[in-house]
C-alpha positions as CSV (number, residue, x, y, z in Angstrom):
1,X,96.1,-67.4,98.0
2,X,97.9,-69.5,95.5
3,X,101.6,-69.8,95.8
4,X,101.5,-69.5,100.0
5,X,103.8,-72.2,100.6
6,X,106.7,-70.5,98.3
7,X,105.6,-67.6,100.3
8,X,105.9,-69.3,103.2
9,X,109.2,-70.7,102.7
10,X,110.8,-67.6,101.1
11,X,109.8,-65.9,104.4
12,X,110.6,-68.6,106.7
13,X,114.3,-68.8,105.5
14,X,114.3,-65.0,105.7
15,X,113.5,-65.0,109.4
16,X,115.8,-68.3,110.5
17,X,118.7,-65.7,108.6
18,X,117.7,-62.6,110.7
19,X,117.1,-64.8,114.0
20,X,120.8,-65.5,113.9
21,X,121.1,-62.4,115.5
22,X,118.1,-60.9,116.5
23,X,114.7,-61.8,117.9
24,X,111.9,-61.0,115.5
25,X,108.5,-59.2,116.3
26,X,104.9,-60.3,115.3
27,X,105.0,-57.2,113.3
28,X,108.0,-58.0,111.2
29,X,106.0,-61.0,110.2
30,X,102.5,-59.3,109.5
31,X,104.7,-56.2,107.5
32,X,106.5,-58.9,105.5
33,X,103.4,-61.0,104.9
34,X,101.5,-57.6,103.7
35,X,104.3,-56.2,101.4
36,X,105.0,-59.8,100.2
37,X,101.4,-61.0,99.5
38,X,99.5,-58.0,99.5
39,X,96.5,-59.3,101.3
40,X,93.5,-57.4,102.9
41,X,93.1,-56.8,106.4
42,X,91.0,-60.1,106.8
43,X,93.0,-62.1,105.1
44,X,96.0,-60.8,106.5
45,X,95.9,-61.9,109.7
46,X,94.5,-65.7,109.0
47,X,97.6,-66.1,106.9
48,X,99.7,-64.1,109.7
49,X,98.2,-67.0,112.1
50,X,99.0,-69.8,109.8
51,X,102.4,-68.8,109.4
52,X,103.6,-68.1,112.6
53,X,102.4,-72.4,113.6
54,X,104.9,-72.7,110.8
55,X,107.7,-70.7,112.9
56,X,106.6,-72.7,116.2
57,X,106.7,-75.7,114.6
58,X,110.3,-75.2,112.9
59,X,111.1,-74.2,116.9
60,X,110.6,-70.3,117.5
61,X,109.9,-69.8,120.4
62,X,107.0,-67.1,121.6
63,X,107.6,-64.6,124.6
64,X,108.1,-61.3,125.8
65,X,111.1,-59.2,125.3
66,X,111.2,-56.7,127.8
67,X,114.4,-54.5,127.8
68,X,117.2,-57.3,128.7
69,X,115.3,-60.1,129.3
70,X,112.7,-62.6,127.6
71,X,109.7,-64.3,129.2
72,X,108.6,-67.4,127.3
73,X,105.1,-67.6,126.8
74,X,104.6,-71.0,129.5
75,X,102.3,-72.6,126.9
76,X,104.4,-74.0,123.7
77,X,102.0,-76.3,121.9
78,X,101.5,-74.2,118.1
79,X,97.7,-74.1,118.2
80,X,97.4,-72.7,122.2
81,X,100.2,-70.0,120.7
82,X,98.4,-69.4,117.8
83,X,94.9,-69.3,119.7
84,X,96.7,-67.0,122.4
85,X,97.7,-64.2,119.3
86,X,94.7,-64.1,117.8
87,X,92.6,-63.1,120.9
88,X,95.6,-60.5,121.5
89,X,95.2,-59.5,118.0
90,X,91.6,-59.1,118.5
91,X,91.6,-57.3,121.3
92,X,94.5,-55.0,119.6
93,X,91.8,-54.3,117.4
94,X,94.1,-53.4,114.6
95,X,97.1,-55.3,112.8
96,X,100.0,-55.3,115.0
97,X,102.5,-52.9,115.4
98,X,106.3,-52.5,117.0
99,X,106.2,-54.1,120.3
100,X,102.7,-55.6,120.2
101,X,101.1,-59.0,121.5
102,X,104.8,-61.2,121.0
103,X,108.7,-61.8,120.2
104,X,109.9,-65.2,119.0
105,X,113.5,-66.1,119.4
106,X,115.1,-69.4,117.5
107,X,115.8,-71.7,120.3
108,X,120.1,-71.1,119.3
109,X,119.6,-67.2,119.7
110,X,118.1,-67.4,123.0
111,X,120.4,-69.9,124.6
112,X,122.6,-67.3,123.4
113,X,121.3,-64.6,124.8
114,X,119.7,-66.3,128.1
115,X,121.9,-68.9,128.6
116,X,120.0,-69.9,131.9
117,X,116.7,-69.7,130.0
């Protein structure tokens, strides 16, 4: 796994661009992390885990999206988050997909979009 925090970064920048204007699904991590660093199944999700406590801590903010609105997950703290997707992931049994287990938003988009959020 040598060169993750390049990989990290490249990705992180990536994602603050496209959550100018849109919120960005635990799948659009995991699918960039996969094409990006081409890592097996196993491997994929500990670094899929790793990198969204980056996002959390560089203020995403975890939720549901569900047609016109977004729920906030209540707990905030990176490691309950992280703890949280992982079990969802496990019970998923398979790497997530379009609309599985989360939504983050950067905190600028959803004042945006929620402004009594």
């Amino acid at each position: 796994m040598h060169g993750m925090s390049g990989l990290f970064e490249s990705l992180l920048a990536d994602l603050n661009r496209q959550a100018k204007w849109d919120h960005i699904g635990l799948w659009v991590v995991v699918r960039a992390l996969r094409t990006r660093g081409g890592f097996n199944p196993d491997e994929l999700k500990i670094v899929a885990l790793n990198f969204v406590r980056l996002m959390l801590s560089a203020g995403f903010v975890a939720g549901l999206s569900r047609g016109n609105t977004f729920e906030p997950w209540t707990k905030h703290d990176p490691n309950e988050v992280v703890e949280r997707i992982d079990k969802e992931w496990t019970a998923l049994g398979h790497a997530p997909n379009i609309g599985d287990i989360v939504w983050f938003y950067s905190p600028r988009l959803l004042k945006e979009t929620f402004p009594a959020s």
